[in-house]
mmCIF file of the N, C-alpha and C atoms, coordinates in Angstrom:
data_MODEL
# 
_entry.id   MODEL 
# 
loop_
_atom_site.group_PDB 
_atom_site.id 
_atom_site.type_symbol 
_atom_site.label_atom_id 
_atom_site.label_alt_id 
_atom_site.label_comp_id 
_atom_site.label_asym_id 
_atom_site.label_entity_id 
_atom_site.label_seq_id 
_atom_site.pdbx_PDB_ins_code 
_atom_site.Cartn_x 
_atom_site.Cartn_y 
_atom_site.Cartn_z 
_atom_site.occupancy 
_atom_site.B_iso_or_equiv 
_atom_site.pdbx_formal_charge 
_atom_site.auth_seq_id 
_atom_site.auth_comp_id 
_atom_site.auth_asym_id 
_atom_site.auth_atom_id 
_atom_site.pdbx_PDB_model_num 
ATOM 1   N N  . UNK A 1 1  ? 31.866  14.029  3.566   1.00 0.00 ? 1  UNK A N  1 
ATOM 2   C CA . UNK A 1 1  ? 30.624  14.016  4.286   1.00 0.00 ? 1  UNK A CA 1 
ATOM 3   C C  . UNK A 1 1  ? 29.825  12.754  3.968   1.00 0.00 ? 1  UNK A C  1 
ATOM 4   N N  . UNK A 1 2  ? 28.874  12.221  5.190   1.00 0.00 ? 2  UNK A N  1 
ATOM 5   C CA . UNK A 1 2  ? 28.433  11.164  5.378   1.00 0.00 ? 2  UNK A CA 1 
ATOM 6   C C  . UNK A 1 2  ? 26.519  11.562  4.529   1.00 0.00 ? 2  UNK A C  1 
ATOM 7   N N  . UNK A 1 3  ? 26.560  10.409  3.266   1.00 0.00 ? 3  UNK A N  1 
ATOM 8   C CA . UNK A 1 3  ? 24.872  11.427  3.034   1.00 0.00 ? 3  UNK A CA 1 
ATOM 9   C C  . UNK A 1 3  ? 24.181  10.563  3.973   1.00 0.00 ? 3  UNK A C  1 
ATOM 10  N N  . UNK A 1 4  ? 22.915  11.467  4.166   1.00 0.00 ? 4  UNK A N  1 
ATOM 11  C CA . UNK A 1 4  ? 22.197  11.193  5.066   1.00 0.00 ? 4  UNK A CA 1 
ATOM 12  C C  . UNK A 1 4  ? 20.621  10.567  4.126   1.00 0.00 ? 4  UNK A C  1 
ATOM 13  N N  . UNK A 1 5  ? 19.887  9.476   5.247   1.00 0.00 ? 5  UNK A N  1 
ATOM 14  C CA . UNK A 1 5  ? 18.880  8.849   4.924   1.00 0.00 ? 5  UNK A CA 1 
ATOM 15  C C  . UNK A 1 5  ? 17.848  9.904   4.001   1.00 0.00 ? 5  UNK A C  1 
ATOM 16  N N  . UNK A 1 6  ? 17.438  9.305   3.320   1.00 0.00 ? 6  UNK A N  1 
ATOM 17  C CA . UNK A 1 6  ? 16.217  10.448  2.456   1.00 0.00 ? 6  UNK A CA 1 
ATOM 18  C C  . UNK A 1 6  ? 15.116  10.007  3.750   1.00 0.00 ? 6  UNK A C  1 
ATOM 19  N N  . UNK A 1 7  ? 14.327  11.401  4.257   1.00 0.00 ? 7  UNK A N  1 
ATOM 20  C CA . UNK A 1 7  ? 13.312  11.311  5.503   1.00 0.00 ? 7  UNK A CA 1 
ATOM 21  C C  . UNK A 1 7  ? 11.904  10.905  4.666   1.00 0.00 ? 7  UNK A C  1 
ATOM 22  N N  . UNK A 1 8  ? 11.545  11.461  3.468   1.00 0.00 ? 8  UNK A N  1 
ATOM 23  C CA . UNK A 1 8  ? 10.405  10.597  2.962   1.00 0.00 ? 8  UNK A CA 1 
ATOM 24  C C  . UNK A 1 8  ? 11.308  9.990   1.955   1.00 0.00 ? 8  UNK A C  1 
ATOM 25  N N  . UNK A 1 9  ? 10.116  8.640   1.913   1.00 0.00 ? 9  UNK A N  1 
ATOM 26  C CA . UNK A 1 9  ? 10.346  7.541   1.388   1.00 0.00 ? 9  UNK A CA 1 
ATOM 27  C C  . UNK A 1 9  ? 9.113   7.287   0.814   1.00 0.00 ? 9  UNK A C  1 
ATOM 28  N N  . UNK A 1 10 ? 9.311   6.718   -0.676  1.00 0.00 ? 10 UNK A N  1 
ATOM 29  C CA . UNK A 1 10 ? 8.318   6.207   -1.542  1.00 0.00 ? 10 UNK A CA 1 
ATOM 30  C C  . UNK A 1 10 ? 7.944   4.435   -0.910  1.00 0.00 ? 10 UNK A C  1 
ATOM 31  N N  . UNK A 1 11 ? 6.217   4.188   -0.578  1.00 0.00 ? 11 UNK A N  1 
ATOM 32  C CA . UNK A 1 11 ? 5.841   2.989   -0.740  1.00 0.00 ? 11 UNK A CA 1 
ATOM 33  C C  . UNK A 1 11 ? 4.927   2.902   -1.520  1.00 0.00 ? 11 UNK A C  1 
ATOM 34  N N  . UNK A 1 12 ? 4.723   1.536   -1.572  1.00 0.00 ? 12 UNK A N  1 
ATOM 35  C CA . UNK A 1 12 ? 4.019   0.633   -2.030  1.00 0.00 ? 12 UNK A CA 1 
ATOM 36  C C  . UNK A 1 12 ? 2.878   -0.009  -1.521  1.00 0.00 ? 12 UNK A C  1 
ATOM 37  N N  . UNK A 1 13 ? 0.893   0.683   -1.884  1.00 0.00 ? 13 UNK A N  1 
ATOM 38  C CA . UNK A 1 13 ? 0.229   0.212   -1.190  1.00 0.00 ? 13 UNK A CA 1 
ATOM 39  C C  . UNK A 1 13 ? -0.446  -1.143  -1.764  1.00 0.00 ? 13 UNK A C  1 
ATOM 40  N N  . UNK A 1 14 ? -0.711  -2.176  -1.398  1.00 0.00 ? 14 UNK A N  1 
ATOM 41  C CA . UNK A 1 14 ? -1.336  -3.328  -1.940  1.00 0.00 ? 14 UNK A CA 1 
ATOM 42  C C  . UNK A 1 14 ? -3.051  -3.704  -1.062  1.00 0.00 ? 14 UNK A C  1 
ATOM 43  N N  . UNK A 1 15 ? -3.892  -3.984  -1.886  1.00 0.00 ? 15 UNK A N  1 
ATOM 44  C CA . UNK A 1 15 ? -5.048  -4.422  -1.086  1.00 0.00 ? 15 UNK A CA 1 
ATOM 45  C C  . UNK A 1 15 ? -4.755  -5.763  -0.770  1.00 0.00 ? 15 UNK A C  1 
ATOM 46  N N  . UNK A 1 16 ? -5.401  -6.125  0.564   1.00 0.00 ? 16 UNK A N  1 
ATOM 47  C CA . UNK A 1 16 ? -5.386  -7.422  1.289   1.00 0.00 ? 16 UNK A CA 1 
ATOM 48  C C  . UNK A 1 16 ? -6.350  -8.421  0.810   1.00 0.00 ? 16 UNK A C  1 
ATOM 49  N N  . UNK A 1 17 ? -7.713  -7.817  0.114   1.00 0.00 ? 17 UNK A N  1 
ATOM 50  C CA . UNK A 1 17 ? -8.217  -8.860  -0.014  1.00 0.00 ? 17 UNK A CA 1 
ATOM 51  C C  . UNK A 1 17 ? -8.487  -9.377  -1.069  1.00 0.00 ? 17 UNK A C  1 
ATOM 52  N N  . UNK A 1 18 ? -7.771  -8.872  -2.240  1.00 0.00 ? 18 UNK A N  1 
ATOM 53  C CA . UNK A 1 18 ? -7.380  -9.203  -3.379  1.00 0.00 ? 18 UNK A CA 1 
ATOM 54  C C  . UNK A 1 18 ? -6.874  -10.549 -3.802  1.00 0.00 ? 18 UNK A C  1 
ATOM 55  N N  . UNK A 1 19 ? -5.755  -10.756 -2.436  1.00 0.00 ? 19 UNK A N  1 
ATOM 56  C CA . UNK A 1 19 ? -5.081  -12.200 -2.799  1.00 0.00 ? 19 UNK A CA 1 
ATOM 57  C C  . UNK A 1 19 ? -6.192  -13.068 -2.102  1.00 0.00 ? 19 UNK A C  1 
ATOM 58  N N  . UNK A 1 20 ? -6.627  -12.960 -1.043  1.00 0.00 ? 20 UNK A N  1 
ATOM 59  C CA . UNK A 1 20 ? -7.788  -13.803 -0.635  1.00 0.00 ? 20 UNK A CA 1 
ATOM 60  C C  . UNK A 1 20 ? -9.321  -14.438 -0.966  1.00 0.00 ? 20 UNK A C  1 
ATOM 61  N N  . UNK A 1 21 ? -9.620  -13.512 -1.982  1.00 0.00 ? 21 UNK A N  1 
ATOM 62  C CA . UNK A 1 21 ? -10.535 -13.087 -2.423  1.00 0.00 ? 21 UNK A CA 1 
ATOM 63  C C  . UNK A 1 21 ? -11.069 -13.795 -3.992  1.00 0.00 ? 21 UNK A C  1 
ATOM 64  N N  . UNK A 1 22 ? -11.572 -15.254 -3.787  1.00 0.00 ? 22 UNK A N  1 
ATOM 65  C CA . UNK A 1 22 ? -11.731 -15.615 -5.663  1.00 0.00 ? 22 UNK A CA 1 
ATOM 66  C C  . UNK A 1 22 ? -13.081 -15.318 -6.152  1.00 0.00 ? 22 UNK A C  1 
ATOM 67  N N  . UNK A 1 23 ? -13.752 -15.028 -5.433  1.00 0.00 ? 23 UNK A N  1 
ATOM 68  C CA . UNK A 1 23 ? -15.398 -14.143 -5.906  1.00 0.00 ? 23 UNK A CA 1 
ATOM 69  C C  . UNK A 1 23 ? -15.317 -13.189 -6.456  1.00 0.00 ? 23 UNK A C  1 
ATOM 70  N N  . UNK A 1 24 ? -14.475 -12.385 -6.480  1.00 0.00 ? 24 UNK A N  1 
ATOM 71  C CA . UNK A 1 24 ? -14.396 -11.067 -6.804  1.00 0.00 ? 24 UNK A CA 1 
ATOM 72  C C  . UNK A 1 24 ? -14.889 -10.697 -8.602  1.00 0.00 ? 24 UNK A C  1 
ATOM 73  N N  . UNK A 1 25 ? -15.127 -9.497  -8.920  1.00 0.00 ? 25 UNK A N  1 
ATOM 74  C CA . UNK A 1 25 ? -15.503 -9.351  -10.282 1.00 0.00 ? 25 UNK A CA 1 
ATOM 75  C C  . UNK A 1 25 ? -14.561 -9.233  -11.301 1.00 0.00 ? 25 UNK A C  1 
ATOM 76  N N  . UNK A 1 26 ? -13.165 -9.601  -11.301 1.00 0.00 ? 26 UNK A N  1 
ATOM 77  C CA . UNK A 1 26 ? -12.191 -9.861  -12.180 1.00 0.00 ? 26 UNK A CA 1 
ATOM 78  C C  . UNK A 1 26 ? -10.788 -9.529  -11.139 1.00 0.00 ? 26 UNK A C  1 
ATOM 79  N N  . UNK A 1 27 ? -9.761  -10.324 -12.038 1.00 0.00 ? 27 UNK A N  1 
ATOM 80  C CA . UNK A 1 27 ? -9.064  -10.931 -11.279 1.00 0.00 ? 27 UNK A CA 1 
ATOM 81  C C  . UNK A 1 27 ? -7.788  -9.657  -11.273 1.00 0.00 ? 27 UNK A C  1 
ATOM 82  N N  . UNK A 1 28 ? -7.096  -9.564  -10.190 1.00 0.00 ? 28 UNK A N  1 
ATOM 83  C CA . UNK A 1 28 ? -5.864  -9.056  -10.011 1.00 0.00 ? 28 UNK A CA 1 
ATOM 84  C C  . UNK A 1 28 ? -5.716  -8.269  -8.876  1.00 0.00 ? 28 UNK A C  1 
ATOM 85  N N  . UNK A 1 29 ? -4.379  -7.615  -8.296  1.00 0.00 ? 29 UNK A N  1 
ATOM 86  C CA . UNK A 1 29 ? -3.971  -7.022  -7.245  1.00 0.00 ? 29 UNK A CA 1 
ATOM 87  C C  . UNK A 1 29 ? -4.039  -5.689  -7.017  1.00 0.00 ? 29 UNK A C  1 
ATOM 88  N N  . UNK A 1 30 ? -5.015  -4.826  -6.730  1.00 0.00 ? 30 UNK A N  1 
ATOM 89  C CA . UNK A 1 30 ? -4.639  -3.328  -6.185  1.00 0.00 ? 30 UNK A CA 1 
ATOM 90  C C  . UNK A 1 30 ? -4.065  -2.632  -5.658  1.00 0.00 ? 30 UNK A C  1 
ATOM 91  N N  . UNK A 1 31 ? -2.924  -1.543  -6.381  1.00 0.00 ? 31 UNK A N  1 
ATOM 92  C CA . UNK A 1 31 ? -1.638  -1.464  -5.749  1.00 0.00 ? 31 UNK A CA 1 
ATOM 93  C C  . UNK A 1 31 ? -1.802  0.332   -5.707  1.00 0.00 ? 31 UNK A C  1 
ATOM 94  N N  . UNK A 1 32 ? -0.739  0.968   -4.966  1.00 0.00 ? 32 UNK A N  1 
ATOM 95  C CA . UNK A 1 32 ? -1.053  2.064   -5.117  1.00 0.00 ? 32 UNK A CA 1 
ATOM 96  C C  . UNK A 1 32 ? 0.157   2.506   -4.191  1.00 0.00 ? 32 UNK A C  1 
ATOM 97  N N  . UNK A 1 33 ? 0.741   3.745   -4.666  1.00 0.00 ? 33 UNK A N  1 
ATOM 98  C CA . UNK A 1 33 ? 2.232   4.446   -4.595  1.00 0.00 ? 33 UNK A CA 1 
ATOM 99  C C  . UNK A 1 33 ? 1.829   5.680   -3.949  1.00 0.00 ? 33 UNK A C  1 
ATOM 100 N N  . UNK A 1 34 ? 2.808   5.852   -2.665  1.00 0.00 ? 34 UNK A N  1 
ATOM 101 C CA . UNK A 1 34 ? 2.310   7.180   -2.176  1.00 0.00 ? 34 UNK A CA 1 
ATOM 102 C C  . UNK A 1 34 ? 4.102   7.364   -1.072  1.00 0.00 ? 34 UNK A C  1 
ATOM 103 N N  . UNK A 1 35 ? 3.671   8.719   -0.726  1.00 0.00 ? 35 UNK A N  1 
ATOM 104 C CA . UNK A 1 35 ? 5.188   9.278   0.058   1.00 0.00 ? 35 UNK A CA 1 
ATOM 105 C C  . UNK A 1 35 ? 4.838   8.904   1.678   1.00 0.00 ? 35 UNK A C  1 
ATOM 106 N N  . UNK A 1 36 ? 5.609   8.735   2.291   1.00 0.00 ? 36 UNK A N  1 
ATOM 107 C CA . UNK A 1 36 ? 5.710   8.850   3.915   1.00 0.00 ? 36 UNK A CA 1 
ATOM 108 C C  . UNK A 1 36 ? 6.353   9.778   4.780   1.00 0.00 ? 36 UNK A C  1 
ATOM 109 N N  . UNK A 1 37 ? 6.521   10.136  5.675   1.00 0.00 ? 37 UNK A N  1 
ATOM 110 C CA . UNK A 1 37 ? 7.850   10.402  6.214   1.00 0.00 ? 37 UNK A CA 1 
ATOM 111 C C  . UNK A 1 37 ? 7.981   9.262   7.373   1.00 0.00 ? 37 UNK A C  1 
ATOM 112 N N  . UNK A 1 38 ? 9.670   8.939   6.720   1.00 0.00 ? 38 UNK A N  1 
ATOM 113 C CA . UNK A 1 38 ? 9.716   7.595   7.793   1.00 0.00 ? 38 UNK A CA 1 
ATOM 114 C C  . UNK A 1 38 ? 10.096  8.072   9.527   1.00 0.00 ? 38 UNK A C  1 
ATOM 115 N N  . UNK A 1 39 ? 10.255  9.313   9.475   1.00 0.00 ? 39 UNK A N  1 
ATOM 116 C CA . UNK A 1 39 ? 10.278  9.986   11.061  1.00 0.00 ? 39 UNK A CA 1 
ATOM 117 C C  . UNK A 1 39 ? 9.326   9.503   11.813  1.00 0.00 ? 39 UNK A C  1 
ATOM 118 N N  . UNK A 1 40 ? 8.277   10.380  11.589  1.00 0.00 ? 40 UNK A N  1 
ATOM 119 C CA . UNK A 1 40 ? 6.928   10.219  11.743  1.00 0.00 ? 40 UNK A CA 1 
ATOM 120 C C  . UNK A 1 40 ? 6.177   9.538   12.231  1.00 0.00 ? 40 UNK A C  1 
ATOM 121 N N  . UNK A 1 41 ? 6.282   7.994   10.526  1.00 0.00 ? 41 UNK A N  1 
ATOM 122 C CA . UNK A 1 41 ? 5.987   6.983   10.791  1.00 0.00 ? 41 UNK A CA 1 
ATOM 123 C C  . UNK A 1 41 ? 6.537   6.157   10.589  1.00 0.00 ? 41 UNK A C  1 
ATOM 124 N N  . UNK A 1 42 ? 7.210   5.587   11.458  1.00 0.00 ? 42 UNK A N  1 
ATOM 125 C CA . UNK A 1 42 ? 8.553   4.362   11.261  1.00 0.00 ? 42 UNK A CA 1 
ATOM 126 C C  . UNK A 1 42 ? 7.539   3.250   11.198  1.00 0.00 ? 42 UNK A C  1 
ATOM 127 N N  . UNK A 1 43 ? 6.546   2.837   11.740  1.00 0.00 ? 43 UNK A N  1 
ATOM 128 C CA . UNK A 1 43 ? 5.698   1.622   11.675  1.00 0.00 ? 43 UNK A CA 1 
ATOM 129 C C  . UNK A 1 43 ? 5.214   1.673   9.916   1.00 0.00 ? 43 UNK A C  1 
ATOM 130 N N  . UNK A 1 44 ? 4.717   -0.067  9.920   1.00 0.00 ? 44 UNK A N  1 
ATOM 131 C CA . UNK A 1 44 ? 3.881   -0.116  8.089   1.00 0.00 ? 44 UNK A CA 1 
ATOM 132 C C  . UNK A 1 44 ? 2.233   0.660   8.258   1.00 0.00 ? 44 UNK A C  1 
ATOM 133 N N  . UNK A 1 45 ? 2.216   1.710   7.198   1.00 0.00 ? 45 UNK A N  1 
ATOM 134 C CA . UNK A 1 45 ? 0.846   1.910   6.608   1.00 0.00 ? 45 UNK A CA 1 
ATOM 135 C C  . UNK A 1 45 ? -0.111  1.404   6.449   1.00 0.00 ? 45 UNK A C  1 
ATOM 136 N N  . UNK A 1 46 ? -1.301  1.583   6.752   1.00 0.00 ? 46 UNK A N  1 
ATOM 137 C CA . UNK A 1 46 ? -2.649  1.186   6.224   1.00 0.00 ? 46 UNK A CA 1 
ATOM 138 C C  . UNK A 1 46 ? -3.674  2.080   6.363   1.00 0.00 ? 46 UNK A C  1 
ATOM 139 N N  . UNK A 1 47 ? -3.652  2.301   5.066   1.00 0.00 ? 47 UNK A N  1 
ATOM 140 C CA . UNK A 1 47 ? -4.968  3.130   4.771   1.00 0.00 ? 47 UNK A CA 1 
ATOM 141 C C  . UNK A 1 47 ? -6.157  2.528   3.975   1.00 0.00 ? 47 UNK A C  1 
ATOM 142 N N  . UNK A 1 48 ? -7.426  2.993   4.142   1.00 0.00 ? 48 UNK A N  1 
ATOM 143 C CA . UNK A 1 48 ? -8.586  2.713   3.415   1.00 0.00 ? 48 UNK A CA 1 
ATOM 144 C C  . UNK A 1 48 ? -8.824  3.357   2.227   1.00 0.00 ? 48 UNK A C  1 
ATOM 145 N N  . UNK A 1 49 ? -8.574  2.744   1.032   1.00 0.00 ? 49 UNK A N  1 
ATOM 146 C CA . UNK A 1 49 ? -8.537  2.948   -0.301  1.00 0.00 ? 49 UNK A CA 1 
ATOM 147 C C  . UNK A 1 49 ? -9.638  2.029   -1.161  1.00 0.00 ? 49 UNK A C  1 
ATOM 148 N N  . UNK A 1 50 ? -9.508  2.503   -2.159  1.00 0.00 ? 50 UNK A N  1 
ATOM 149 C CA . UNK A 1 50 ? -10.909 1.856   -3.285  1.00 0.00 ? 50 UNK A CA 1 
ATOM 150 C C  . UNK A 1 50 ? -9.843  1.289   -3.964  1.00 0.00 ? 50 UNK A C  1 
ATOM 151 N N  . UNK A 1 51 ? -10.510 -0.450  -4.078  1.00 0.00 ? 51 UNK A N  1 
ATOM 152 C CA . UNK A 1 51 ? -10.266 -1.598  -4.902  1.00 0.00 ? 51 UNK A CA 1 
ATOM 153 C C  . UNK A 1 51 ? -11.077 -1.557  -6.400  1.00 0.00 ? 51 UNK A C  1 
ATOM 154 N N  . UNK A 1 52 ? -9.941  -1.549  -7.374  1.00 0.00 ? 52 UNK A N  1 
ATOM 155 C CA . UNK A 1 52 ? -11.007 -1.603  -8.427  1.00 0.00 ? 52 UNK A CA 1 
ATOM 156 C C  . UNK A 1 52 ? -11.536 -2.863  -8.531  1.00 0.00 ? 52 UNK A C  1 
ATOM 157 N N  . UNK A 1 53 ? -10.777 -3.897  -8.576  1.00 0.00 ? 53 UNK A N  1 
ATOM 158 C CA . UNK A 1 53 ? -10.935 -5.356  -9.011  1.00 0.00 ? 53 UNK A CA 1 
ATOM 159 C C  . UNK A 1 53 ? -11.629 -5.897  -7.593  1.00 0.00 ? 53 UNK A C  1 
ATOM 160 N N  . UNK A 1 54 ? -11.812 -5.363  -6.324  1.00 0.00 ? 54 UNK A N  1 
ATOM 161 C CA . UNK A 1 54 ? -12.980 -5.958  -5.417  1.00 0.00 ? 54 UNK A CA 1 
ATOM 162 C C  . UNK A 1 54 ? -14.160 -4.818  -5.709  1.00 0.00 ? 54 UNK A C  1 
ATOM 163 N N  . UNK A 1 55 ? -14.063 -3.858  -5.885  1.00 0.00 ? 55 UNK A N  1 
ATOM 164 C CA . UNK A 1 55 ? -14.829 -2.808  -6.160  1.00 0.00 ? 55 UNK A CA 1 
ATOM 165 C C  . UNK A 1 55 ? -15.725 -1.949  -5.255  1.00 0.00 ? 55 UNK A C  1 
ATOM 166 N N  . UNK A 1 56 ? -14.497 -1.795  -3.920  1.00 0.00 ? 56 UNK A N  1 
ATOM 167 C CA . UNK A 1 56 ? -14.971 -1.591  -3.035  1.00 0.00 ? 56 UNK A CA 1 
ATOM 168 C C  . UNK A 1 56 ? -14.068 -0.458  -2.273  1.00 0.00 ? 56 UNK A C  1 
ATOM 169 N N  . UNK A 1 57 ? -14.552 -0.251  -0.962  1.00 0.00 ? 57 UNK A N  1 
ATOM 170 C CA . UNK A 1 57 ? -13.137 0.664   -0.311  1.00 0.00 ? 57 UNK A CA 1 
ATOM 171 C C  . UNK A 1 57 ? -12.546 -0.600  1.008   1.00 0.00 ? 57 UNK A C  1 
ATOM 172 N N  . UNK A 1 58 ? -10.810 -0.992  0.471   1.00 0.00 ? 58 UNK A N  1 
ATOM 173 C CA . UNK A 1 58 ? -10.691 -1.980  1.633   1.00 0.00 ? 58 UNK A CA 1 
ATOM 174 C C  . UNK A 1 58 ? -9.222  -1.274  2.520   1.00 0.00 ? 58 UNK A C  1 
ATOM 175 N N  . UNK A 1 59 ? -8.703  -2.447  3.450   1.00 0.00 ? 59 UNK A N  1 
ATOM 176 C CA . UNK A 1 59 ? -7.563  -2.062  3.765   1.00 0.00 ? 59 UNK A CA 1 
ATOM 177 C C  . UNK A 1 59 ? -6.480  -2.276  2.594   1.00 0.00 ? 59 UNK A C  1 
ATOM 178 N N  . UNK A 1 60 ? -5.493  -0.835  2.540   1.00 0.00 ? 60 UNK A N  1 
ATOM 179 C CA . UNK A 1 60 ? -4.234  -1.246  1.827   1.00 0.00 ? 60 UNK A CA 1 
ATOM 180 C C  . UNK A 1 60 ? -2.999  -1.040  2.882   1.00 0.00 ? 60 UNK A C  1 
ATOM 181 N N  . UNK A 1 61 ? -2.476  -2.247  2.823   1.00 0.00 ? 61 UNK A N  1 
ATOM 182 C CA . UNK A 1 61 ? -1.231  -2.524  3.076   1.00 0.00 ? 61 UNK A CA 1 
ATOM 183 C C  . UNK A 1 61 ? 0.653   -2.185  2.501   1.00 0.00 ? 61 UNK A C  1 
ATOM 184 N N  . UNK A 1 62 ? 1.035   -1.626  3.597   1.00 0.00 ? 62 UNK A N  1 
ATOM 185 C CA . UNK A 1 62 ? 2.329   -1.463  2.985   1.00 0.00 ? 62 UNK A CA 1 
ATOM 186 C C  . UNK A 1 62 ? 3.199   -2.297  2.864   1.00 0.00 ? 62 UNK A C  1 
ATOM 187 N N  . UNK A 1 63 ? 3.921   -2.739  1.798   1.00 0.00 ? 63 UNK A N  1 
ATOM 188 C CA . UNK A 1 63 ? 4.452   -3.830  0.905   1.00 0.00 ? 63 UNK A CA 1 
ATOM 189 C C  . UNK A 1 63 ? 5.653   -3.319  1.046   1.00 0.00 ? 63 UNK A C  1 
ATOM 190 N N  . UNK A 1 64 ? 6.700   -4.881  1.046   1.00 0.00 ? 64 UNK A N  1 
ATOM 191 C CA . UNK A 1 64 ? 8.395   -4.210  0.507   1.00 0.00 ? 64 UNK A CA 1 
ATOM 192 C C  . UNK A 1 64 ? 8.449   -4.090  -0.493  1.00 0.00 ? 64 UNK A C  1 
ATOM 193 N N  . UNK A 1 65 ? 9.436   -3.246  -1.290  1.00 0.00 ? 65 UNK A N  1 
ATOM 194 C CA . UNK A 1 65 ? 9.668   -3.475  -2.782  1.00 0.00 ? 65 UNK A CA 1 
ATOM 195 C C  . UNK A 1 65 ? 10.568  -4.592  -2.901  1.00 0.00 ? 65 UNK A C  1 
# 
């Protein structure tokens, strides 16, 4: 037997304005791990999440591993 695709899949969320961003109140990337189902949603994620290091709520982006 042929195995079949796992239907959720673990990503990887990253904030956008982290890398753009050199004002900010200390330095680094906001990342954040969550499940999908790739049925569902075959397109990339973005949800509105809280940045610690912008210190705010921004867009997070779904990242390759």
């Amino acid at each position: 037997m042929a195995k079949n695709k796992q239907i959720r899949v673990t990503i990887n969320l990253e904030c956008i304005n982290c890398a753009q961003n050199l004002g900010k109140r200390c330095q680094g990337i906001s990342r954040y791990t969550t499940r999908k189902n790739r049925r569902n949603t075959p397109i990339r994620l973005e949800l509105k999440k809280f940045c610690r290091y912008c210190g705010k709520h921004t867009i997070h982006k779904e990242i390759k591993k």
